[in-house]
C-alpha positions as CSV (number, residue, x, y, z in Angstrom):
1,X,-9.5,33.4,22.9
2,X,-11.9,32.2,20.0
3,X,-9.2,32.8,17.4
4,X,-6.7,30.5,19.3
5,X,-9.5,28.0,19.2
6,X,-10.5,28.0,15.8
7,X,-6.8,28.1,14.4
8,X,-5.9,24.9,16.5
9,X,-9.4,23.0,15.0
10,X,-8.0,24.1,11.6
11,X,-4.3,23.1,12.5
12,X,-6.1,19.9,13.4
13,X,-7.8,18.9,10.9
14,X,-5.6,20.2,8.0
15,X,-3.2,17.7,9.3
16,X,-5.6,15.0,10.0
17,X,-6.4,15.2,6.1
18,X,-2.6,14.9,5.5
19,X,-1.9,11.9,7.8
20,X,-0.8,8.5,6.2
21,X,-2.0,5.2,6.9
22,X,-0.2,2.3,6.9
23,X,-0.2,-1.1,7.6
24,X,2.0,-3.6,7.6
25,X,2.6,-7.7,7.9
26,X,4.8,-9.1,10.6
27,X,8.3,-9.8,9.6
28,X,9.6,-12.5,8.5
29,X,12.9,-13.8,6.8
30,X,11.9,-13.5,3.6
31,X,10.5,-9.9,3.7
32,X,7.3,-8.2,4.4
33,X,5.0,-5.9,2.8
34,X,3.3,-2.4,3.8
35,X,0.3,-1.0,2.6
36,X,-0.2,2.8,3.0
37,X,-3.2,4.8,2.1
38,X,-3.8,8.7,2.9
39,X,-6.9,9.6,4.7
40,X,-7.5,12.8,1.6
41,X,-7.5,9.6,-0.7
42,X,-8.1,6.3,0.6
43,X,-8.9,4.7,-2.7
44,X,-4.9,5.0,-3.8
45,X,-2.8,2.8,-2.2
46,X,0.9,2.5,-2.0
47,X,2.4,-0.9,-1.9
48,X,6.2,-1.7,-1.2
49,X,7.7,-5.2,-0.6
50,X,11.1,-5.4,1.5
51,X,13.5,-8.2,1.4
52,X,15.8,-9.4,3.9
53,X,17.7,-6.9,5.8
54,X,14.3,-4.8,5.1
55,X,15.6,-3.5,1.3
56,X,13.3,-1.9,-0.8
57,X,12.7,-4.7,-3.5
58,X,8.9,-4.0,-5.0
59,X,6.5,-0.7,-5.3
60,X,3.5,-0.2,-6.9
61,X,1.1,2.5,-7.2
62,X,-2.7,1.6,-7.4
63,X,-5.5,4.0,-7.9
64,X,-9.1,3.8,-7.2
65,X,-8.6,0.6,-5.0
66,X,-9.3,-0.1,-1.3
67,X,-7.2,-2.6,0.6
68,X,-8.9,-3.7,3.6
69,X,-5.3,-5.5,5.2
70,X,-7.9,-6.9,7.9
71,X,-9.3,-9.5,5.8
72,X,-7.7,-12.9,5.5
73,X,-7.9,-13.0,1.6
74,X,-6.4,-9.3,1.1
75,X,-2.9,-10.7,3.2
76,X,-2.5,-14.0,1.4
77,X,-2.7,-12.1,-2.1
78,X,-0.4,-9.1,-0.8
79,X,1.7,-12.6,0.5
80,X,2.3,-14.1,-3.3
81,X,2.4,-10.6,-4.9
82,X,5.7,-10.8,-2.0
83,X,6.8,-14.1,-3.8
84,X,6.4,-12.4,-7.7
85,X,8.1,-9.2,-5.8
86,X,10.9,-11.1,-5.0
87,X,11.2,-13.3,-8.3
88,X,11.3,-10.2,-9.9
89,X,14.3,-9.0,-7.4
90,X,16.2,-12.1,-8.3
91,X,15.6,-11.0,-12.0
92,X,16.7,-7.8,-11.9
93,X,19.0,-7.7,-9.3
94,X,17.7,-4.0,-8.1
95,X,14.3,-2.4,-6.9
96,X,12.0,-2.1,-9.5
97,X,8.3,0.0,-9.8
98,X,4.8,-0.6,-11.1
99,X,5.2,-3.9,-12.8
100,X,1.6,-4.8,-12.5
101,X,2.3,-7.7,-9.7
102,X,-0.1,-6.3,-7.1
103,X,-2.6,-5.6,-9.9
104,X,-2.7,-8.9,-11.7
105,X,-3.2,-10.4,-8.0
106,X,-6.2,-8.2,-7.4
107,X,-7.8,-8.1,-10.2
108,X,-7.0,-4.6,-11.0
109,X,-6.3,-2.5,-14.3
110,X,-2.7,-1.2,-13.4
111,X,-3.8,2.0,-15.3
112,X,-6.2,2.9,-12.0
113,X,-9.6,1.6,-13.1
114,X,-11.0,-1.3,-10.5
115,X,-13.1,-4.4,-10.8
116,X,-12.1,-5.4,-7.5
117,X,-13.5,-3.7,-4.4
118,X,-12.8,-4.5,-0.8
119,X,-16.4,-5.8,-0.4
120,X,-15.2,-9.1,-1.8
């Protein structure tokens, strides 16, 4: 009976470390971004933008950053990083990766180091 106990509070919490976070804007027309985290490492954050018809147009990769998607000035920056996403769509013409639009919004070294925090 102990065994079954402990296995299910290691079951437990081995996937509790595993589980993703992610939160996301309200749709609109013009697209919408989501910003996922992991709970093993909530400093690196995951950023895509979709388009219309919710297609993939933006991701970026940040390390060493916290988003805090509550605060008023973290949504209107992850709102013109959307508008940069989607210039760069038009560009292209196809999805593209880690071009530094998130980062240049936040202040961030797209390498991983941070001299923005979510305290600001």
């Amino acid at each position: 009976m102990k065994h079954s106990y402990m296995l299910t509070g290691i079951a437990v919490i081995l996937i509790s470390l595993f589980v993703q976070y992610a939160a996301a804007q309200t749709k609109t027309g013009d697209g919408f971004w989501v910003v996922e985290s992991s709970l093993a490492a909530p400093r690196d954050v995951t950023v895509r933008f979709y388009g219309e018809g919710s297609v993939l147009i933006y991701e970026e990769h940040l390390m060493g950053v916290r988003m805090d998607v509550g605060k008023r000035r973290t949504r209107r920056k992850l709102d013109g990083s959307l508008l940069d996403a989607r210039a760069a769509w038009q560009v292209y013409g196809r999805a593209t990766e880690d071009r530094g639009i998130v980062a240049a919004r936040f202040g961030v070294d797209p390498g991983g180091t941070s001299s923005w925090s979510s305290q600001r």
